[in-house]
BAVEXKOL-539006 format. One record per residue (C-alpha): residue number from 1; residue in one letter; x, y, z. Coordinates in steps of 0.2 Angstrom, whole numbers, plus 5000, padded with zeros to 4 digits. Each point is the difference from the previous one (the first is absolute). Layout:
# residues N
 num residu    X    Y    Z
 NUM      a    X    Y    Z
...
# end
This chain:
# residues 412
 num residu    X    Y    Z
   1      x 5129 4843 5231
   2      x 4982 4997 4994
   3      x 4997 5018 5002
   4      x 5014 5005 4991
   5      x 4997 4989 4986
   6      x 4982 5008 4999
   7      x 5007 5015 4999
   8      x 5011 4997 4987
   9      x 4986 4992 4989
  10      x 4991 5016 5003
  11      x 5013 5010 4993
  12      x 5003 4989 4986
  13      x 4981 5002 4996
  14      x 5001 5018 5002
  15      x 5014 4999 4987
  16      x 4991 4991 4987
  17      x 4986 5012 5002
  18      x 5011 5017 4997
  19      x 5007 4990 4985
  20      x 4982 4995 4994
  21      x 4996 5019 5001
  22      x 5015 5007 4994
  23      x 4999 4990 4983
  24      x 4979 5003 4998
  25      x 5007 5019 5003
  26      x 5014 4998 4987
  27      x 4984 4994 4988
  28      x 4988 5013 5004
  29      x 5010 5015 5002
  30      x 5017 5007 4997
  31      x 5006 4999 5017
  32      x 4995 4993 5016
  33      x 5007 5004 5020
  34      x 4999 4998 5018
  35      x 5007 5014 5013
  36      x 5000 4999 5018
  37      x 4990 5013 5010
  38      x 5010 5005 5016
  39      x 4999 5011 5015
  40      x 4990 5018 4995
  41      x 4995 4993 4982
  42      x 5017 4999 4991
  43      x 5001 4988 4985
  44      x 5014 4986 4998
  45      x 5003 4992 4984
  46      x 4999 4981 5002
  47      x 5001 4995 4984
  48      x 4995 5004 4983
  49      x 4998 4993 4981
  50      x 5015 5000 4990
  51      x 4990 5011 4988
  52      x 5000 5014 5013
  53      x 5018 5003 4992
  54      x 4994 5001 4982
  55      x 4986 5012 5003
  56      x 5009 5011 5012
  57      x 5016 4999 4997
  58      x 5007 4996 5019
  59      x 5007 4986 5007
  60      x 4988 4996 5015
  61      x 5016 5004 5013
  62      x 5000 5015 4992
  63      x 4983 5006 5007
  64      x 5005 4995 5016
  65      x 4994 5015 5013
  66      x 4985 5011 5000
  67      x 5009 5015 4992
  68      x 5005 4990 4984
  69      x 4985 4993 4998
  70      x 4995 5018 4999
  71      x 5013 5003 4985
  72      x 4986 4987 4989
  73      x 4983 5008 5002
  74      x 4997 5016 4989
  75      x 5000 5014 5011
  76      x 4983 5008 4993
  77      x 4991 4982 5007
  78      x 5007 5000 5016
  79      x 4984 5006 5007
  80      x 4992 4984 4991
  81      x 5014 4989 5005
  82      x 4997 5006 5019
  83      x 4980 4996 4996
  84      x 5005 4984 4995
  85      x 5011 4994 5014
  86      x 4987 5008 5013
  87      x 4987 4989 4992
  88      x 5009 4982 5002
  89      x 5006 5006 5018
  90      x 4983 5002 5004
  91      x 4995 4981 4995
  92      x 4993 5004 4985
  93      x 5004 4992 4982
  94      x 5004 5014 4989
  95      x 5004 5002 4983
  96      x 5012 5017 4996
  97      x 5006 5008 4982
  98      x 5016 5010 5001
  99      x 5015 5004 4989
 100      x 5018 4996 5008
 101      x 5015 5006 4991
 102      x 5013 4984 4995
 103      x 5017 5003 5003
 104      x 5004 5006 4983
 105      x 4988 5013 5002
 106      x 4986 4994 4990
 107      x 4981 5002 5006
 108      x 4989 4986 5000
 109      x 4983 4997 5009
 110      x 4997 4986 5012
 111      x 4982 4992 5005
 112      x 5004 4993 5017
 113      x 4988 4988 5006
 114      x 5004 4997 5021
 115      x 4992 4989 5012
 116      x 5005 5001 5020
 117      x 5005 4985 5012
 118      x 4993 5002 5017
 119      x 5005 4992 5016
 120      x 4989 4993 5012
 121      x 5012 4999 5013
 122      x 5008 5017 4997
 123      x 4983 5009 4995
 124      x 5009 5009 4988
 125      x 5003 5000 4981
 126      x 5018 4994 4998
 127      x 5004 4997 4981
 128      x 4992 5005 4983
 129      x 4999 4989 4985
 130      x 5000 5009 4986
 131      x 5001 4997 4979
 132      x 5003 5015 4988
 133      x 4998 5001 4984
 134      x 5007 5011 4986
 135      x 4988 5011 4991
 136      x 5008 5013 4992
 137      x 4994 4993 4983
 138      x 4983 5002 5006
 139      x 5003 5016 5006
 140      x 5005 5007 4984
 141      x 4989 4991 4992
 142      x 4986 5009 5011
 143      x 5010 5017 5000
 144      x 4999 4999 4978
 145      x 4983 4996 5002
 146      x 4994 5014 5011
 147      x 5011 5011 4989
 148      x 4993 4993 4985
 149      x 4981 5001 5007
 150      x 5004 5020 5006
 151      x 5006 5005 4982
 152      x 4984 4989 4994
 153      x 4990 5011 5012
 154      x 5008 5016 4998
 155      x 4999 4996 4980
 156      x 4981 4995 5002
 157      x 4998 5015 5010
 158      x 5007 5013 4985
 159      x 4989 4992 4988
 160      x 4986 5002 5011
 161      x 5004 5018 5002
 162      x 5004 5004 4982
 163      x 4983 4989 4994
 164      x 4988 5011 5012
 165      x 5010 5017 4994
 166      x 4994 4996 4982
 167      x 4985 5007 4993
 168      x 4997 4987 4988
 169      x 4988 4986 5004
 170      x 5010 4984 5006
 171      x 4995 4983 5005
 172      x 5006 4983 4999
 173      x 4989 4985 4994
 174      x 4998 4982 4998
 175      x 4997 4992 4984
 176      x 4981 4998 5005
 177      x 5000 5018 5004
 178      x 4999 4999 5021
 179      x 5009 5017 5005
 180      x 5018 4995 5010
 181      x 5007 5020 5002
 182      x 4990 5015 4996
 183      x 5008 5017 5004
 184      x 4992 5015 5008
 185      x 4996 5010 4984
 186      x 4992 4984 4993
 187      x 4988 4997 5015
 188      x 4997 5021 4999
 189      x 4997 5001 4983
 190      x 4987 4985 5001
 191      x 4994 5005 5016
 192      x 5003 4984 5011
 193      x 5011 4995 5015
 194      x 5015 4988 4998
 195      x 4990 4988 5010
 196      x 4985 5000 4985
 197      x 5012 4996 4988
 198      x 5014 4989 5006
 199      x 4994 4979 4996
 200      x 4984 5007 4991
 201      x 5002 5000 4977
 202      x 4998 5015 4992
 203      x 4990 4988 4987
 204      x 4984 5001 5003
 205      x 4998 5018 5001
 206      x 5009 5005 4985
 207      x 4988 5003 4984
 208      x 4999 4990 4986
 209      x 5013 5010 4990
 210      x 5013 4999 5014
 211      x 4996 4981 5000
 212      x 5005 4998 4985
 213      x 5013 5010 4997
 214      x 5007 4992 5018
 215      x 4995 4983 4990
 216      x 5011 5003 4986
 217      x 5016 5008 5007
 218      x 5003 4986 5015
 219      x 5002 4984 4987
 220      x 5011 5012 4989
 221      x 5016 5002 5014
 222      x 5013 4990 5002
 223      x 5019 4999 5007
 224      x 5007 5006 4983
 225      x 4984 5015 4999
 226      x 4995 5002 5019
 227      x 4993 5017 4998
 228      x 4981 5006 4992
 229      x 4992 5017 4997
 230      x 4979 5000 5002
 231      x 4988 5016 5000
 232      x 4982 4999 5004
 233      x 4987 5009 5011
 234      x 4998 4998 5015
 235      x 4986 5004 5012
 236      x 5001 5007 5017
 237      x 4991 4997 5018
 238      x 4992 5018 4995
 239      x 4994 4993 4983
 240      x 5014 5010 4990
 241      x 5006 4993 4985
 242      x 5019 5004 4998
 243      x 5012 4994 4986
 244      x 5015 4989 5008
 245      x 5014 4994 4991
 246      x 5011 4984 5009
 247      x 5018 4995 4998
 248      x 5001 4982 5005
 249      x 5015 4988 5005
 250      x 5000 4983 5003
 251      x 5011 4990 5011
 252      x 5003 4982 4996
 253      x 5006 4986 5011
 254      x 5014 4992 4998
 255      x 4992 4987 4988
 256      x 4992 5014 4988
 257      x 4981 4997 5012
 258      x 4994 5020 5001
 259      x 5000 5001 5019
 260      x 4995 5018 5000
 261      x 4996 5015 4992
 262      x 5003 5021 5003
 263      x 4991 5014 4993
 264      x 5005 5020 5001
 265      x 4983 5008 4995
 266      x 4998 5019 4993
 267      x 4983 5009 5000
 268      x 5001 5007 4981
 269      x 4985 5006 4999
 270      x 5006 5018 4995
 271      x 5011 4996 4990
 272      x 4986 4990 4991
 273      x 4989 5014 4999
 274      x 5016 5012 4994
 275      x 5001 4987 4987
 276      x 4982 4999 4994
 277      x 5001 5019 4999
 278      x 5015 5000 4989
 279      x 4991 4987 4989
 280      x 4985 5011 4998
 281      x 5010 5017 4998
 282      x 5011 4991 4987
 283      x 4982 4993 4991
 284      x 4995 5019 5001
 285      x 5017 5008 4992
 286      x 4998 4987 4985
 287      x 4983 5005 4997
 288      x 5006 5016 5001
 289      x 5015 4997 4988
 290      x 4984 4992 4989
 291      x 4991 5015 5000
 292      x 5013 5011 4997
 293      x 5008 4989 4985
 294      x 4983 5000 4993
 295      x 4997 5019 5002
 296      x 5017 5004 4994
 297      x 4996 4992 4984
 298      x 4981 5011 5001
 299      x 5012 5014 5002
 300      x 5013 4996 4988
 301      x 4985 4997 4987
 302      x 4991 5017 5005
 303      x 5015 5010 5000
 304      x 5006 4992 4984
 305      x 4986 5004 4990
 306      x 4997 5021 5001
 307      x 5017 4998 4997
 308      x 4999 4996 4983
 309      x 4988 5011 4996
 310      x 5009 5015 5009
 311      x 5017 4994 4987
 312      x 4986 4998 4986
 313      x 4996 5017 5001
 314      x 5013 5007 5003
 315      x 5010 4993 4985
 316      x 4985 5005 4989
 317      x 5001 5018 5006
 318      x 5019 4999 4994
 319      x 4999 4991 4984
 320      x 4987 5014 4993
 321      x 5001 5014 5013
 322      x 4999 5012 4987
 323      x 4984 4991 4991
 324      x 4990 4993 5013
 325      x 4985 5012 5002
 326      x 4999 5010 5017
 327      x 4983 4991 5006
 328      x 5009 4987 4997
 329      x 5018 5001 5007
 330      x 4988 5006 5018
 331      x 4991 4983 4998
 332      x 5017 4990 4999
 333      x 5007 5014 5015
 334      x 4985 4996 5011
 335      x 5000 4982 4999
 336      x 5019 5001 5004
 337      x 4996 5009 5016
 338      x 4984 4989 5003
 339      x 5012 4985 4999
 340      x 5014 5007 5009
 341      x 4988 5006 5014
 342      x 4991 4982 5000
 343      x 5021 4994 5002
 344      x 5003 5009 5014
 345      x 4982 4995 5008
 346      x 5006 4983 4998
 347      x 5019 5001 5006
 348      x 4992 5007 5015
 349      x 4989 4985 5004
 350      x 5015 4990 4998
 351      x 5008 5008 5014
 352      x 4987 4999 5010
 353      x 4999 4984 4998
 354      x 5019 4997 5006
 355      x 4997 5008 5015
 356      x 4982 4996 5008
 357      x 4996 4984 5007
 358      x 4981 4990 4995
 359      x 4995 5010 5017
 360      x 5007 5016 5000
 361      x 4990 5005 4981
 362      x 4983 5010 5003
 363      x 4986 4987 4996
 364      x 4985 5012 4997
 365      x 4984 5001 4991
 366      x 5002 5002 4982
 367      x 4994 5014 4986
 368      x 5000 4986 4988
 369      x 4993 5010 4985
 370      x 5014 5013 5002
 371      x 5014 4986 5000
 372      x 4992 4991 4985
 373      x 4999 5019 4991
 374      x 5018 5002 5003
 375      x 5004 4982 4997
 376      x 4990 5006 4981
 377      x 5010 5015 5000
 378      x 5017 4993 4999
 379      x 4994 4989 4987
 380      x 4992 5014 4988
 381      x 5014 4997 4988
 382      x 4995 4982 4997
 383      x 4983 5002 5001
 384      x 5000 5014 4988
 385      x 5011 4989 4988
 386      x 4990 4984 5004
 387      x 4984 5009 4999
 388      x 4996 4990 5013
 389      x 4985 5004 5012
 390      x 4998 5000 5018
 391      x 4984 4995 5009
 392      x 4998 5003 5019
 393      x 4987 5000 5011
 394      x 4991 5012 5008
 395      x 5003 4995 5020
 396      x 5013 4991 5005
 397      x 5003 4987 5016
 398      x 5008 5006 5016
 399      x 5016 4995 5000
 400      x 5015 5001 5010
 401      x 5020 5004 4996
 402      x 5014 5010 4996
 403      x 4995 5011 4983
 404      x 5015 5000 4991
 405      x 5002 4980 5000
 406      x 4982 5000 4995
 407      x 5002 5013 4985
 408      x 5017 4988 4995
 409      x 4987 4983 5000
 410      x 4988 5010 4987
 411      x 5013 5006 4989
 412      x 5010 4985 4997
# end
C-alpha cells in the first residue's frame, strides 16, 4: 500500500505542475499544449489551453488524428511545420513561425515556442511541450512596414535618379553650411568627389561676396517664406571665376527650428555676359539716337537756311521779272542753284548718316583748306552781305575724318 500511496502522491505532484505550467502559459502566450509522441513519431494531443479554441477555431477533439491536424497549418508552411516538428523530435528546443488557417478560413500566424520531454528509461523523446502565440498583428505590422520601407526606398531611389539626371547644381546643407547631399553635376562642376564634400561647409571657401550674400539670405527664410534667390561669383579648382545664381528652400522642424536647407545652382555666367552686352549696345544705340537728334537738328538748320534764300530769290525774280537787270536776275539764278546744289549736298549726308554705322564711315586724312574754302563758299551770301572777312592760316594740322561732317562743323 505504501507504494501505491507514493505513486499516487506522484501523480498528484505531477498534476499540480501541468496546472502550474498551463496557467504561466495562459500568462505568456496565447495557448499552451502537451501531445504524446508514439510509435514512428506520431503526435497525440494530451491536452491544450482553452484558448487554442479562440485562436483556431477547433475544439481540441476536433483535431484528433494526424490528417486533421493537417486541415490547421497553411499548406505553403508545411515544409516549415515539418522543420519544426523534426527539430523537437530530435531533442532540441525550438522556436517555429507559421500560419494555420482557423476554421472559418481566416489566416493567422503563430510563433510556436516547443520544448521535448525525454525519457531515460525509454531513451527516447515521448512528449512535446509547447506554447504558441498569435502574431498576426505583428506580422502585419512587419508586412506594412516593409511595404512602407520599399515605397520609401523605391521613392528615395527616383529622386536619386531624377536629382543626378539634372544639370543644375544640387546639394543639400545644414544651417552651418556642412554639405549632407551634393549631386553628380555639383561635385563635376566644382571639380570634387562626393567624398570631399559630404560633412565638410562650403563656408570657408566661398569669397567674401558669396559670404555675405549667403549671410543675408539664411536669417531671411522662414515657414511662411521658405525660399531665397542669391547670385555671386564663384571660383573654381581651375581658378575660373563663374557667375552662379542659387534657389534656396528651407525646411523647418516641427517647432519652426531651420533643420536644413537646399540649394538648386545655375552657372549664369552667359547669360551674364549676354546681359552686359545688351547693356552696353543699348548705351551705344542712345548715344547713337543723341547724335543723330543732334545732327538732325545740324541738318534741319543747314537745309533750312539756303532754303530761304533759294524762295528769297526766287520771289524777287517774280515780283520784278520784267525790271530786274540781267546781271542781276543771273546773280539771284546762280545763288538759287548754288543753294539748291549745297541742299542736295546736305540731304545726301543725312542719308548717309542713316545708314552707316561710327565704323563703317572712311576716317582719312583731311585737305582741311579745301573744306574750310567750301565751308566759305556756301556762305558767300552772308559774307558778301555781312562784309565780313575771313582769316585762315597758311598750313593746317593733320587731321583725321569723314569730309563732309567736317565741312557741316565749319559752316554752322
Amino acid at each position: 500500500m505504501s507504494r501505491t500511496a507514493e505513486i499516487q502522491r506522484e501523480l498528484e505532484a505531477l498534476r499540480e505542475r501541468e496546472e502550474r505550467a498551463r496557467i504561466i502559459s495562459e500568462l505568456t502566450s496565447d495557448y499552451a499544449y502537451f501531445a504524446r509522441v508514439e510509435a514512428e513519431g506520431m503526435l497525440v494531443s494530451e491536452w491544450t489551453t482553452g484558448a487554442f479554441l479562440r485562436v483556431t477555431g477547433y475544439a481540441p477533439e476536433e483535431l484528433n488524428s494526424a490528417s486533421a491536424w493537417q486541415r490547421l497549418f497553411h499548406p505553403d508552411d508545411g515544409a516549415i511545420v515539418l522543420d519544426h516538428l523534426e527539430a523537437l523530435l530530435s531533442g532540441e528546443a525550438h522556436v517555429g513561425e507559421y500560419r494555420i488557417i482557423t476554421k472559418s478560413g481566416d489566416v493567422r500566424w503563430l510563433r510556436d515556442h516547443g520544448r521535448p520531454v525525454w525519457d531515460d528509461a525509454e531513451s527516447c523523446i515521448v512528449g512535446i511541450y509547447g506554447a504558441a502565440l498569435d502574431i498576426t498583428e505583428r506580422k502585419d505590422a512587419e508586412r506594412q512596414r516593409d511595404a512602407t520601407l520599399e515605397a520609401l526606398r523605391m521613392s528615395e531611389a527616383r529622386y536619386r535618379a531624377v536629382v543626378e539626371d539634372q544639370t543644375e547644381l544640387i546639394c543639400r546643407f545644414q544651417p552651418d553650411g556642412t554639405r549632407v547631399f551634393a549631386n553628380e553635376a555639383y561635385c563635376r562642376f566644382f571639380g570634387k568627389r562626393l567624398e570631399e564634400i559630404i560633412g565638410k561647409s562650403f563656408v570657408p571657401l566661398m569669397s567674401e561676396e558669396a559670404r555675405t550674400a549667403f549671410a543675408k539670405l539664411v536669417p531671411s527664410l522662414s515657414p511662411a517664406n521658405p525660399v531665397g534667390t542669391v547670385e555671386h561669383l564663384s571660383t573654381l579648382a581651375s581658378g575660373e571665376r563663374r557667375w552662379l545664381q542659387w534657389t534656396t528652400r528651407a525646411f523647418f522642424d516641427a517647432h519652426g527650428q531651420l533643420a536644413e536647407l537646399q540649394s538648386v545652382g545655375r552657372d549664369i555666367t552667359e547669360m551674364r555676359r549676354t546681359e552686359e552686352t545688351l547693356r552696353r549696345r543699348t548705351r551705344a544705340l542712345q548715344a547713337r539716337n543723341e547724335e543723330l537728334d543732334a545732327f538732325a537738328h545740324t541738318v534741319a538748320h543747314d537745309v533750312k537756311h539756303p532754303l530761304a534764300l533759294m524762295i528769297s530769290f526766287a520771289e524777287a525774280l517774280m515780283e520784278r521779272f520784267h525790271t530786274v537787270p540781267a546781271e542781276k536776275a543771273l546773280r539771284y539764278l546762280a545763288a538759287i542753284a548754288r543753294n539748291g546744289r549745297k541742299m542736295d549736298r546736305t540731304i545726301d549726308e543725312l542719308l548717309l548718316l542713316s545708314r552707316v554705322r561710327h565704323d563703317e564711315a572712311e576716317m582719312v586724312p583731311l585737305d582741311m583748306a579745301s573744306i574750310v574754302a567750301e565751308a566759305q563758299s556756301r556762305l558767300a551770301d552772308l559774307i558778301e552781305e555781312y562784309q565780313a572777312e575771313i582769316h585762315r592760316p597758311d598750313t593746317w594740322p593733320v587731321a583725321l575724318g569723314h569730309g563732309p561732317w567736317i565741312e557741316i562743323v565749319w559752316y554752322n
